[in-house]
Backbone as a chain_set.jsonl record, in Angstrom:
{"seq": "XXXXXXXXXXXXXXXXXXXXXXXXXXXXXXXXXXXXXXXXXXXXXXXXXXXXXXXXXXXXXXXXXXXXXXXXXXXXXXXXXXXXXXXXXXXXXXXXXXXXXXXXXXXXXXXXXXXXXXXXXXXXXXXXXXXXXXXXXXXXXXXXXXXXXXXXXXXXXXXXXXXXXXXXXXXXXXXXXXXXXXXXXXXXXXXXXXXXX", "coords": {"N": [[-30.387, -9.09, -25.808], [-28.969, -11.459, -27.925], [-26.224, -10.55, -30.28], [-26.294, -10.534, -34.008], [-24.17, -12.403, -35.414], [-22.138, -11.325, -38.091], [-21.378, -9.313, -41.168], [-20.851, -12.543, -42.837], [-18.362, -14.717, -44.881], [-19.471, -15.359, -47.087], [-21.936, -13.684, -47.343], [-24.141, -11.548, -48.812], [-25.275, -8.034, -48.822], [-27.796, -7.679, -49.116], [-28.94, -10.353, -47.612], [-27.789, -8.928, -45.271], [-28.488, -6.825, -44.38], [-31.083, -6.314, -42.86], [-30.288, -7.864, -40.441], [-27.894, -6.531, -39.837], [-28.795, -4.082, -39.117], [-31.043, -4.987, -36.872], [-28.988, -5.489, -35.122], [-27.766, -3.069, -34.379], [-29.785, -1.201, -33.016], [-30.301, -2.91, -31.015], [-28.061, -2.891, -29.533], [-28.031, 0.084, -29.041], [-30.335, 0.256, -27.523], [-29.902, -1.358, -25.016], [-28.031, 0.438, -24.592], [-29.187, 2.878, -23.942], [-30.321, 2.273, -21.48], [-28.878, 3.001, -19.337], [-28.329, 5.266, -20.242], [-29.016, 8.471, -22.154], [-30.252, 7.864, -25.115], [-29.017, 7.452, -28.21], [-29.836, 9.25, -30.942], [-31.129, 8.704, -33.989], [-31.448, 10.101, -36.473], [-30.323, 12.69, -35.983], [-27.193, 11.456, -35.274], [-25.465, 11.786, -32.478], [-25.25, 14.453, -31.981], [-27.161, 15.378, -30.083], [-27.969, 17.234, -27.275], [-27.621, 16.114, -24.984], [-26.939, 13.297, -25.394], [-25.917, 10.369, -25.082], [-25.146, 11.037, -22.402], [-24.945, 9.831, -19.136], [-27.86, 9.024, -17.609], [-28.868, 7.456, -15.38], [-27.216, 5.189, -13.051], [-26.813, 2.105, -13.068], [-26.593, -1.069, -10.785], [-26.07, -4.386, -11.248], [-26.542, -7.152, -8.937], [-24.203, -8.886, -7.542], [-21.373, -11.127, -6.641], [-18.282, -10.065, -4.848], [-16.161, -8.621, -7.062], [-12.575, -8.852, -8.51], [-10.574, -6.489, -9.349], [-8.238, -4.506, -11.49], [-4.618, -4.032, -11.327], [-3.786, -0.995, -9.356], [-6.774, -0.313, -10.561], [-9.749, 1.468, -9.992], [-12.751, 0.577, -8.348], [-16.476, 0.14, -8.587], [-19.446, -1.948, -6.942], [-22.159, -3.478, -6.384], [-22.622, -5.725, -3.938], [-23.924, -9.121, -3.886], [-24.547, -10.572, -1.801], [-25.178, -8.807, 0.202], [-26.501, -6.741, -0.88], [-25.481, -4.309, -0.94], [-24.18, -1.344, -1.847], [-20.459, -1.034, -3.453], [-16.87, 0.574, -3.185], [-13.645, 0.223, -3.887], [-10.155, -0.074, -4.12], [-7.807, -1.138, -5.937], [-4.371, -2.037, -6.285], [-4.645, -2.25, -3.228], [-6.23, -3.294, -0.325], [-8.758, -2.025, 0.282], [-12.143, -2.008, 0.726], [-15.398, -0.403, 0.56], [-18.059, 0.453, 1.914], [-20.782, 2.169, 0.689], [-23.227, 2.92, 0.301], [-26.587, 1.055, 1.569], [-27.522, -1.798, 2.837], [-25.133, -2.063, 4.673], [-23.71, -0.382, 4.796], [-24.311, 1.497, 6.917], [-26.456, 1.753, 9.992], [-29.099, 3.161, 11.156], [-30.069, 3.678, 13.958], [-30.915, 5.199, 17.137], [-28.334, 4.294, 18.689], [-25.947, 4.023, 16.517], [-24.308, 4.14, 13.383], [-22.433, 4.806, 10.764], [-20.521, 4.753, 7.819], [-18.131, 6.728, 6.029], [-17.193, 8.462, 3.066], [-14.459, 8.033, 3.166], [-13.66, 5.626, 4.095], [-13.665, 5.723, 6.67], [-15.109, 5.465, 9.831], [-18.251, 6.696, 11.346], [-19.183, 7.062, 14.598], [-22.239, 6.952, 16.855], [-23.617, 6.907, 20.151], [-26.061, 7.072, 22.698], [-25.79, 6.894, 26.534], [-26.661, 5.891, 29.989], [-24.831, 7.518, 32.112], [-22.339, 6.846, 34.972], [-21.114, 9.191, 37.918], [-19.462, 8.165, 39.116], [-15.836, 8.273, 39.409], [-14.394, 5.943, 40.6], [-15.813, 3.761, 39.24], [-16.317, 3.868, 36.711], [-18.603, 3.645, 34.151], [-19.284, 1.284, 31.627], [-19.204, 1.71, 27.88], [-20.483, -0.357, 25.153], [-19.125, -0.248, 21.825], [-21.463, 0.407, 18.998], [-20.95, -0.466, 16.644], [-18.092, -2.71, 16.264], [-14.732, -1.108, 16.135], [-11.725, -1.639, 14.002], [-9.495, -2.182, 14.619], [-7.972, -1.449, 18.374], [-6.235, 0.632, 18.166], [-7.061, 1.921, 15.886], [-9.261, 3.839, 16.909], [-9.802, 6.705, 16.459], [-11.082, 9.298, 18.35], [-13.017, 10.357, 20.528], [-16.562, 11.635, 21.924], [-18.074, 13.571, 24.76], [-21.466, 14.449, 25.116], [-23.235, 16.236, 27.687], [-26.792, 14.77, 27.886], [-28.912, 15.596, 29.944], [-29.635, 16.481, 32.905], [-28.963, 17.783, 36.176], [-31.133, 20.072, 37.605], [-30.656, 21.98, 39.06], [-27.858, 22.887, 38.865], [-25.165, 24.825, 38.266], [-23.02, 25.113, 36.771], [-22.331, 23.312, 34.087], [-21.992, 19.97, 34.024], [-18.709, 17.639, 33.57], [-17.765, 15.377, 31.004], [-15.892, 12.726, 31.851], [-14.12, 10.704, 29.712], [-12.445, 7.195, 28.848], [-10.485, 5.524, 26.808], [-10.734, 2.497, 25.98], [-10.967, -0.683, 24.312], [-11.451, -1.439, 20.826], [-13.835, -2.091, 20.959], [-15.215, -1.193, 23.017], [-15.699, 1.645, 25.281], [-14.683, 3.724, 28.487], [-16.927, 5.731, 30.84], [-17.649, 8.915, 32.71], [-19.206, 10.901, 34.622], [-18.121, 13.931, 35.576], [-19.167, 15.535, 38.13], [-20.35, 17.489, 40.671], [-23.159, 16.751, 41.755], [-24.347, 14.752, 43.214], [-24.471, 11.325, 43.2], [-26.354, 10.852, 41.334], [-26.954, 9.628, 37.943], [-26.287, 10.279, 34.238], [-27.5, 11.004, 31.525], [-25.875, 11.019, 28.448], [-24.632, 11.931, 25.312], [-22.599, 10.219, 22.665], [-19.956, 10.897, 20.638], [-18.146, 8.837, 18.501], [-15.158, 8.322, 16.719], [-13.397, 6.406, 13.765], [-11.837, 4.242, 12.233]], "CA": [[-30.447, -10.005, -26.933], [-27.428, -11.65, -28.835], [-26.021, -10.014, -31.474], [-26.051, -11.512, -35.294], [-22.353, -12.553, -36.227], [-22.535, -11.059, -39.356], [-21.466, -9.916, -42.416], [-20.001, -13.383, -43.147], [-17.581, -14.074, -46.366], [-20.424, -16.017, -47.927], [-23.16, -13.194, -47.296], [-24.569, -10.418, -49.903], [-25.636, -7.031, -48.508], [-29.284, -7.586, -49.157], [-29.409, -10.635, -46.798], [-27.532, -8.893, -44.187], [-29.487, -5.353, -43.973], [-31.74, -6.119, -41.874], [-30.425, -8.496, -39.271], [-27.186, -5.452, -39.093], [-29.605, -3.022, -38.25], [-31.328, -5.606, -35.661], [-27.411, -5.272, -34.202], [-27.599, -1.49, -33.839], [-31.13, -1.486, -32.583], [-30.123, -3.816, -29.568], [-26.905, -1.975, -28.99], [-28.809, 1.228, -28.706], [-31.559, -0.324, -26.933], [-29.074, -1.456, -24.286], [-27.128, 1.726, -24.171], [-30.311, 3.738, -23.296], [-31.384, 1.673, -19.876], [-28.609, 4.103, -18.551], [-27.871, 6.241, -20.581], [-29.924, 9.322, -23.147], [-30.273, 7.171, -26.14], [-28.387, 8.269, -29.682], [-30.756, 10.111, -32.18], [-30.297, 8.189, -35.659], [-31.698, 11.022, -37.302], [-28.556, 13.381, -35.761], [-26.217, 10.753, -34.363], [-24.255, 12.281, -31.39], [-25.438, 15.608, -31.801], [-28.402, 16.292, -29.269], [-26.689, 18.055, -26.383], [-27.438, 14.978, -24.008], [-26.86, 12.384, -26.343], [-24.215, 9.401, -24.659], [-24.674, 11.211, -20.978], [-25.648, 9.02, -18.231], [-29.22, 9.462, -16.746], [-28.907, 6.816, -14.178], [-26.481, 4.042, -13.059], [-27.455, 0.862, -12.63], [-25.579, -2.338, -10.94], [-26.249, -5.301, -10.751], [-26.075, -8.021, -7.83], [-22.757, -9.694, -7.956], [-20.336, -11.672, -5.599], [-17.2, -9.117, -5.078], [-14.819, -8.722, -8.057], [-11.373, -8.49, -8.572], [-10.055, -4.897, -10.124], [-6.793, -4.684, -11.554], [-3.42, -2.912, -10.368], [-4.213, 0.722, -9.62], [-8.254, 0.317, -10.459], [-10.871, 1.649, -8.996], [-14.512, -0.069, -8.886], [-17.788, -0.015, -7.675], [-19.751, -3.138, -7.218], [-23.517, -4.285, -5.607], [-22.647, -6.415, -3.327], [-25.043, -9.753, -3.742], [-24.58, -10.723, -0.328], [-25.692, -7.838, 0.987], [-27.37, -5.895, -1.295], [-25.166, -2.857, -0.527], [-22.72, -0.891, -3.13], [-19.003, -1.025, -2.609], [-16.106, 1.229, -3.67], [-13.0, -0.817, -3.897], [-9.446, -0.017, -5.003], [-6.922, -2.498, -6.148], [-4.153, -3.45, -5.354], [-4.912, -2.387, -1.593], [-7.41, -3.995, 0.022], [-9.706, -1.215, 1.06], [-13.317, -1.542, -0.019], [-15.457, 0.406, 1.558], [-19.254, 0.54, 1.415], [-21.069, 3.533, 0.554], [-24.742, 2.961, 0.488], [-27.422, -0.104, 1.959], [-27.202, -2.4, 4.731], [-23.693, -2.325, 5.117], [-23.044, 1.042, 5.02], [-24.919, 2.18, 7.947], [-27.301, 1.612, 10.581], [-29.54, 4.748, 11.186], [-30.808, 3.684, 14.586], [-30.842, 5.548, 17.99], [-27.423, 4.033, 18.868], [-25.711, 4.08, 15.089], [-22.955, 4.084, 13.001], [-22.18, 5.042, 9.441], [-19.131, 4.793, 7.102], [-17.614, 7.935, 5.206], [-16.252, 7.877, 1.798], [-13.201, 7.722, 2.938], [-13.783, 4.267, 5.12], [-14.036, 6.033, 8.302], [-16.568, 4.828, 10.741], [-18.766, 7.684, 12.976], [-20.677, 6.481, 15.389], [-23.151, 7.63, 18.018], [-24.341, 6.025, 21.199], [-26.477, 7.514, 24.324], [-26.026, 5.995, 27.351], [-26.66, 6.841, 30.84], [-23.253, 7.665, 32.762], [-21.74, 7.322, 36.384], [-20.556, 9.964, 38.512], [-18.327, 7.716, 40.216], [-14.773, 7.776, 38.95], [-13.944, 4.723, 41.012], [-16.782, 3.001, 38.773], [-17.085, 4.262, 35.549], [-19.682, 3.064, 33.367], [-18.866, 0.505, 30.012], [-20.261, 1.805, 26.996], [-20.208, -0.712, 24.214], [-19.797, 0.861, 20.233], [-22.602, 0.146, 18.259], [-19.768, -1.683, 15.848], [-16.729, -2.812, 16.87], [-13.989, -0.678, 15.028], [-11.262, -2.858, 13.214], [-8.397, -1.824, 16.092], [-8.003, -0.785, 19.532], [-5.8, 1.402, 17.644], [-7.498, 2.765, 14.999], [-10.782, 4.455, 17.59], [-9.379, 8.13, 16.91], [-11.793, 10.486, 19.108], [-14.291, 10.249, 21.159], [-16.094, 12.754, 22.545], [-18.886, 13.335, 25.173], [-22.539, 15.734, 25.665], [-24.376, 15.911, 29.077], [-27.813, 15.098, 27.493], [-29.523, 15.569, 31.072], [-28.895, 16.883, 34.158], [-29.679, 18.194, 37.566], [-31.507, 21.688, 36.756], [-30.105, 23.451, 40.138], [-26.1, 22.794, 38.667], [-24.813, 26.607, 37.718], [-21.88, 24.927, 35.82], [-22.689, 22.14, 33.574], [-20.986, 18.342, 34.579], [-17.732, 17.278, 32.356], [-17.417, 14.22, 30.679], [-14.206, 12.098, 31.413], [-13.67, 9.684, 28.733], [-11.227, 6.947, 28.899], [-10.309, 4.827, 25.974], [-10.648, 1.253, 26.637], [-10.934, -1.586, 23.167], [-12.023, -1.52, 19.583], [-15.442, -2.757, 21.095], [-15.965, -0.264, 23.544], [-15.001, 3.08, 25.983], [-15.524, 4.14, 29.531], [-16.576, 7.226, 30.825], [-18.07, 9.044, 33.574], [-19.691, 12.761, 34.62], [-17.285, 14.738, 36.779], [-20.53, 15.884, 38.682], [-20.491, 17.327, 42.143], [-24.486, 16.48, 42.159], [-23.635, 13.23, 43.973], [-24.566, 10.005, 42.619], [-27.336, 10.707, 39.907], [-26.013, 9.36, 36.565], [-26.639, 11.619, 33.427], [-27.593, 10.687, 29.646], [-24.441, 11.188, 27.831], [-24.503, 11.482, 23.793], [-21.016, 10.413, 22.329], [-19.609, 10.585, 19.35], [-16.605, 8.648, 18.076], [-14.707, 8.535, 15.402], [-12.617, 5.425, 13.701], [-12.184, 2.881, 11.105]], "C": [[-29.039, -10.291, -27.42], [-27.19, -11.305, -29.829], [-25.926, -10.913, -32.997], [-24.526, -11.311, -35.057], [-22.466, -12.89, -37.346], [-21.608, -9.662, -39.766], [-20.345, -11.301, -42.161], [-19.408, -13.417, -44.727], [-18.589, -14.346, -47.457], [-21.937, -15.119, -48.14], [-23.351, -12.189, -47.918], [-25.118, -9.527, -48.551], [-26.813, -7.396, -47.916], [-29.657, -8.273, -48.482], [-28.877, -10.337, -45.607], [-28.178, -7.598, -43.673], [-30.032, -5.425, -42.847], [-30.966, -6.815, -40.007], [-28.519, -7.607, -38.888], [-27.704, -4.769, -38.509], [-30.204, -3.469, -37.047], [-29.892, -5.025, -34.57], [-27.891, -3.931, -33.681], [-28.839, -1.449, -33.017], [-30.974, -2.033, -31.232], [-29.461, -2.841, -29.099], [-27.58, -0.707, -28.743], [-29.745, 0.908, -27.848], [-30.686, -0.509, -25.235], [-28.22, -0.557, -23.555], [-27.796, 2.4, -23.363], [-31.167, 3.258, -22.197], [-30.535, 2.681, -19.197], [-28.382, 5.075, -18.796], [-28.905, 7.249, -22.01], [-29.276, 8.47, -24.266], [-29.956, 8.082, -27.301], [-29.398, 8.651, -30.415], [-30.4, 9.225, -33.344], [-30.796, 9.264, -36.214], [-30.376, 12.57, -37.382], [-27.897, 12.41, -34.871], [-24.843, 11.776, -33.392], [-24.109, 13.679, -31.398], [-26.668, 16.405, -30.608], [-27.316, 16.286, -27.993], [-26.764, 16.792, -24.98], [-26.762, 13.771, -24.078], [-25.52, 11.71, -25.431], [-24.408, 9.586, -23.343], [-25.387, 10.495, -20.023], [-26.956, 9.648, -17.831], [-29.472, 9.045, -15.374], [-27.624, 5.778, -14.151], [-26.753, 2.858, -12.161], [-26.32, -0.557, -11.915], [-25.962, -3.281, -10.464], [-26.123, -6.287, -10.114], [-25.229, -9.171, -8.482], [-21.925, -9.554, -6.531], [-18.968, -10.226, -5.956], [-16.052, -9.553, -5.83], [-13.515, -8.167, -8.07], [-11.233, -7.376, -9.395], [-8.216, -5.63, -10.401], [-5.933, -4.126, -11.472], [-3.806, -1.628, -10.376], [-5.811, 0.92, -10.147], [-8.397, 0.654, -9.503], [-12.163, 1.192, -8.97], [-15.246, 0.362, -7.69], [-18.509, -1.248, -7.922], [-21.152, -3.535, -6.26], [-23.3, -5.433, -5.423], [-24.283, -7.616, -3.091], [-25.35, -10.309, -2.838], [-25.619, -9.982, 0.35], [-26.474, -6.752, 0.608], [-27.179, -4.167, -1.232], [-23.922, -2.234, -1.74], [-21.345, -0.335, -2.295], [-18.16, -0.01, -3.654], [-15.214, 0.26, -2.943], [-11.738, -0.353, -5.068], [-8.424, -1.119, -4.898], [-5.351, -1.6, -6.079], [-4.228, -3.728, -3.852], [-5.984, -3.056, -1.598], [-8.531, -3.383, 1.063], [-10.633, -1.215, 0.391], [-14.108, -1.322, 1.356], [-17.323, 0.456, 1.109], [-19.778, 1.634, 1.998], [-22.442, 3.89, 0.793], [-25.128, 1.392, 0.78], [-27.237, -0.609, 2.653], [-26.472, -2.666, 5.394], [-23.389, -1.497, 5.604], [-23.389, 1.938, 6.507], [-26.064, 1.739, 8.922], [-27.755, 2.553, 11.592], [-30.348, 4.499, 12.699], [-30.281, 4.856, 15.7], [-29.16, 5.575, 18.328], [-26.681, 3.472, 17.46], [-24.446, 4.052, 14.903], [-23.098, 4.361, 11.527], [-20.686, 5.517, 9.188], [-19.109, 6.251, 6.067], [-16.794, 7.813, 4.145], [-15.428, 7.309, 2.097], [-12.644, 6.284, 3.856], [-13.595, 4.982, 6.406], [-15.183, 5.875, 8.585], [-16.844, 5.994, 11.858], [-19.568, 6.842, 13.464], [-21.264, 7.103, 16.619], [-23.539, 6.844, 18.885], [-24.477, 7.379, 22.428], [-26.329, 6.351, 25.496], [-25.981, 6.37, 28.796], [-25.586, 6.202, 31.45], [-23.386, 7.618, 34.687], [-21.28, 8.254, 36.602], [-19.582, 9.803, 39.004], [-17.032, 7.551, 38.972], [-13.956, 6.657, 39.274], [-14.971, 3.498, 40.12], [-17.549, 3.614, 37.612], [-18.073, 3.275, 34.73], [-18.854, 2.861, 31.712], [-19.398, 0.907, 29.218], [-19.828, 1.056, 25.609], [-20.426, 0.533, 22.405], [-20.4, 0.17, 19.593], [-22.003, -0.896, 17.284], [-18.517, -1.134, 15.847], [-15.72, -2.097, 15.469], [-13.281, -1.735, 14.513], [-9.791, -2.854, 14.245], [-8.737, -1.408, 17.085], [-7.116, 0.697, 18.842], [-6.291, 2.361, 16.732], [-9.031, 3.534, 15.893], [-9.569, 5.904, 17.784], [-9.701, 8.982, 18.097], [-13.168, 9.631, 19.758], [-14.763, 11.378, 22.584], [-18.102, 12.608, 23.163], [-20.063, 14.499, 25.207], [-23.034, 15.813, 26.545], [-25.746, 16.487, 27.968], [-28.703, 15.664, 28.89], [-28.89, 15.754, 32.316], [-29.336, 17.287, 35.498], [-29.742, 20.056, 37.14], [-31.068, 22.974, 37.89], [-28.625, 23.595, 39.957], [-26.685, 24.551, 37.893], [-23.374, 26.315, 37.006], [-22.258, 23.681, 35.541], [-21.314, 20.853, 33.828], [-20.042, 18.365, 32.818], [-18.216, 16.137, 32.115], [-16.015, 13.853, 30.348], [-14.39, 10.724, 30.69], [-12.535, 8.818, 28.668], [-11.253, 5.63, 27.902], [-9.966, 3.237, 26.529], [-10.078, -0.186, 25.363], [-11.474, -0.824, 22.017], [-13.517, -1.775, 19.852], [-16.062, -1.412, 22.283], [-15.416, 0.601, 24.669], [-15.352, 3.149, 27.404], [-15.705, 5.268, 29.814], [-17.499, 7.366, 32.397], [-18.015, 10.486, 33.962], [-19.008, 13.065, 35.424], [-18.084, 15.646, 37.475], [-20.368, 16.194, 39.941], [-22.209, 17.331, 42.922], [-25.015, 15.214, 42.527], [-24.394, 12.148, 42.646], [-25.352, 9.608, 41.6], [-26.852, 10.514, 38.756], [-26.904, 10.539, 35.536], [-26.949, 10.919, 32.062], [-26.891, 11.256, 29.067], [-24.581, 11.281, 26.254], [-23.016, 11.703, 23.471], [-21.46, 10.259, 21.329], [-18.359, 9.994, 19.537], [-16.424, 8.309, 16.501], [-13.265, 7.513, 14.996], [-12.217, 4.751, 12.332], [-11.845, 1.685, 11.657]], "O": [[-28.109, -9.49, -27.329], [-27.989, -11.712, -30.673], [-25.418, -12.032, -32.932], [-23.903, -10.336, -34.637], [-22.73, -13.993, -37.825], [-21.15, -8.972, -38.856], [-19.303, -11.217, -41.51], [-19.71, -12.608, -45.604], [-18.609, -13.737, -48.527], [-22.873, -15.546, -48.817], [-22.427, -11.446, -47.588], [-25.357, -10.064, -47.469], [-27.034, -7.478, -46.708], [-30.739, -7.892, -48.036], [-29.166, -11.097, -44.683], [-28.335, -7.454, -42.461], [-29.658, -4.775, -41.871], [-31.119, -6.357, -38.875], [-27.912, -7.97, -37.88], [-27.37, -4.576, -37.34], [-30.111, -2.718, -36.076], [-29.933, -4.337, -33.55], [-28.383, -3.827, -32.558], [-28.524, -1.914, -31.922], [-31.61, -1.499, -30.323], [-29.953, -1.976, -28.374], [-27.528, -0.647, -27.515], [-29.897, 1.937, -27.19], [-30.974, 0.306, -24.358], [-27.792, -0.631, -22.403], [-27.39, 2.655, -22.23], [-32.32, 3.609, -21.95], [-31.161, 3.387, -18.407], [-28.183, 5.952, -17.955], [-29.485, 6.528, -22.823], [-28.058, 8.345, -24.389], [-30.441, 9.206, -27.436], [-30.124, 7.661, -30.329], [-29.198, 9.087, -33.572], [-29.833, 9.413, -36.967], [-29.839, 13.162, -38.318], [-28.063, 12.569, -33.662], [-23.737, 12.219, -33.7], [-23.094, 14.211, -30.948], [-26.902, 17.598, -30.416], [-26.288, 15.637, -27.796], [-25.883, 16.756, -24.12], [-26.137, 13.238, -23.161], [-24.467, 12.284, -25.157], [-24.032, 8.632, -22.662], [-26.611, 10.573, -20.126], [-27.008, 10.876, -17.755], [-29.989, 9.692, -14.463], [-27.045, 5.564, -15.216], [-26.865, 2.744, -10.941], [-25.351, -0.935, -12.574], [-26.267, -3.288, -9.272], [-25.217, -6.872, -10.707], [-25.4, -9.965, -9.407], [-21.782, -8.638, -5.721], [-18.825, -9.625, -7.02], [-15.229, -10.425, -5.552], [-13.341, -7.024, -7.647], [-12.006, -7.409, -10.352], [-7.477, -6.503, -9.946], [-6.373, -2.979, -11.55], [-4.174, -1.123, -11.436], [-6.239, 2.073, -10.209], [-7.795, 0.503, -8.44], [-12.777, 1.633, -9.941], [-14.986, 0.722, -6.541], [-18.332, -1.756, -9.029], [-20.809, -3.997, -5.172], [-23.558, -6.299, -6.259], [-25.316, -7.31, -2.495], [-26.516, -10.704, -2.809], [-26.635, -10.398, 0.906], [-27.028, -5.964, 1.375], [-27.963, -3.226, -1.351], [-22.996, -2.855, -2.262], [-21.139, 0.31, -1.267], [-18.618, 0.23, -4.771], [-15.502, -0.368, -1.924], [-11.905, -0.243, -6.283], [-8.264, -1.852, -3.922], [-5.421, -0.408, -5.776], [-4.024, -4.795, -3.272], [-6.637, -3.398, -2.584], [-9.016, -3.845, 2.096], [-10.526, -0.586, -0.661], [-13.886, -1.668, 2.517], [-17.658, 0.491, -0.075], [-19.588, 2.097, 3.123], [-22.81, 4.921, 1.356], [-24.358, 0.501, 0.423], [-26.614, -0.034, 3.545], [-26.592, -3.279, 6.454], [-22.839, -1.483, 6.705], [-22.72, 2.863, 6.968], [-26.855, 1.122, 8.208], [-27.142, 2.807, 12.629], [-31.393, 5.149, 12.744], [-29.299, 5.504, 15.34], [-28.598, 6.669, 18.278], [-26.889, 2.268, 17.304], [-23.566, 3.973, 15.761], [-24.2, 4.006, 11.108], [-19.935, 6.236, 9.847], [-20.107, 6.652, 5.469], [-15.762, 7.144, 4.2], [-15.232, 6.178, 1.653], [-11.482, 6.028, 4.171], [-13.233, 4.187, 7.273], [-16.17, 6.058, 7.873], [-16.152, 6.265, 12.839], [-20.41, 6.094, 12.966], [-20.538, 7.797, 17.331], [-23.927, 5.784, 18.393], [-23.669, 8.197, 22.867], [-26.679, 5.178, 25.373], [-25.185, 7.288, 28.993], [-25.301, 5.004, 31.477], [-24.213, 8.157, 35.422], [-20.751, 8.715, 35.591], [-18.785, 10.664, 39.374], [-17.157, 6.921, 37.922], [-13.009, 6.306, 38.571], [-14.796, 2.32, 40.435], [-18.752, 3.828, 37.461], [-18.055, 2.061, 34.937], [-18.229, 3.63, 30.981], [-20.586, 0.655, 29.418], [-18.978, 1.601, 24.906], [-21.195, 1.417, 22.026], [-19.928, -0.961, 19.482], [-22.492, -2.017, 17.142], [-17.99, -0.04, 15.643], [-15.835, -2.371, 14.274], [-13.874, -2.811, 14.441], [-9.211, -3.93, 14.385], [-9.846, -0.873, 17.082], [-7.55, 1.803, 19.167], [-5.957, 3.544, 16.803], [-9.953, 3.71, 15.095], [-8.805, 6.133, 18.721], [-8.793, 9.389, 18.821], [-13.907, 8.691, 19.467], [-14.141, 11.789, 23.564], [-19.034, 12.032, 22.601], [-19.587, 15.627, 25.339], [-23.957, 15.031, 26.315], [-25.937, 17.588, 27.451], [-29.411, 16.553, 28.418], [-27.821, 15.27, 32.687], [-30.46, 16.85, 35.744], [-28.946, 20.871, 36.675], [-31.083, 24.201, 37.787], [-28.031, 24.329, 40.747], [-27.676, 25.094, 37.405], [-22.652, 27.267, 36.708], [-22.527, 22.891, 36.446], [-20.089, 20.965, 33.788], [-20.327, 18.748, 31.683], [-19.088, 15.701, 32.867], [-15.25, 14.173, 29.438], [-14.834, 9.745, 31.29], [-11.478, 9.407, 28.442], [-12.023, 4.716, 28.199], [-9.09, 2.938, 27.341], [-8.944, -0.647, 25.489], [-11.915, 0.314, 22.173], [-14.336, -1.651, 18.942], [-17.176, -0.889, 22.249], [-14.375, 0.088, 25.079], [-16.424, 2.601, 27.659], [-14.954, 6.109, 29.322], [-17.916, 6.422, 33.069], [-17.046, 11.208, 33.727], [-19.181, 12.355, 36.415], [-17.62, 16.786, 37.427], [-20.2, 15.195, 40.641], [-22.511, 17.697, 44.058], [-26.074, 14.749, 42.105], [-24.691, 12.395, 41.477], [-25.302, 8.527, 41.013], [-26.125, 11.446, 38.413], [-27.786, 11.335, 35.859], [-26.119, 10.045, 31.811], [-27.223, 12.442, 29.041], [-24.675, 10.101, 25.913], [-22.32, 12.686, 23.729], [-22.532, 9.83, 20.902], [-17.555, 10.348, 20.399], [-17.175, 8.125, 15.543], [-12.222, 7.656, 15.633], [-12.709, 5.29, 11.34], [-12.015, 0.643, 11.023]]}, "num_chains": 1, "name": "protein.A"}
């Protein structure tokens, strides 16, 4: 609701009573969608009194912060919440459809804007013909794909030393690799991880 703009110079007490108290009334009313609502009977004494309960934000195009903030912001695009400091230009989304995609072959962002991601995929044996494995999403460099690292999900059950995985860094979009296997030519189900922004 909009607040009265009130007392004016022209206005007595008696007709402003009520439509001040309307004021407080809102303002309290307002306070308490996120936060434990003030007591008027002990103002600012119940031991909750002022402390958030929930936080709410509402869908909005991405805003400017100013030198040295820090914000958060629900992205109306996307419907996802951002962390975002100024004056760099790192925002970074933390939760919703930005932040992650929880499938089989995945990816999710970490506070700190780092990107993990996971992909299975079945591997060559041949080192003359390794196998492409795209990343689930493309990092933001060829440079910035820190680690990456491989599991033999599957294998040949008569090996008495489990197959390596050689890994060889390729783009920002995606890696090659391939089982150092002397169980000839059967490829293997591989789970990687890498690790980027």
């Amino acid at each position: 609701m909009a607040l009265n703009s009130l007392p004016l110079a022209s206005q007595i007490i008696s007709f402003t009573q009520q439509p001040i108290k309307d004021n407080f009334d809102g303002i309290n009313a307002g306070f308490a969608v996120d936060h434990v609502e003030l007591s008027a009977l002990a103002p600012f004494t119940g031991a909750n009194a002022g402390k958030h309960k929930k936080v709410s934000f509402v869908a909005a195009t991405a805003p400017s912060f100013g030198t040295n903030e820090f914000g958060m912001y629900n992205n109306s695009a996307t419907q996802t919440l951002y962390i975002r400091n100024e004056p760099g230009t790192s925002t970074i989304p933390i939760c919703g459809a930005s932040a992650s995609n929880n499938a089989t072959n995945g990816w999710s962002y970490l506070p700190s804007g780092i990107i993990m991601q996971w992909v299975t995929a079945s591997v060559s044996t041949s080192s003359f013909s390794p196998t492409t494995v795209p990343f689930p999403k493309d990092f933001t460099a060829d440079a910035t794909v820190f680690s990456i690292v491989g599991t033999v999900k599957s294998g040949n059950p008569n090996l008495h030393v489990g197959p390596g995985v050689v890994i060889q860094f390729d783009t920002k979009h995606q890696f090659k690799a391939y089982v150092d296997s002397t169980a000839g030519s059967t490829n293997y189900d591989v789970c990687f991880i890498a690790i980027g922004s």
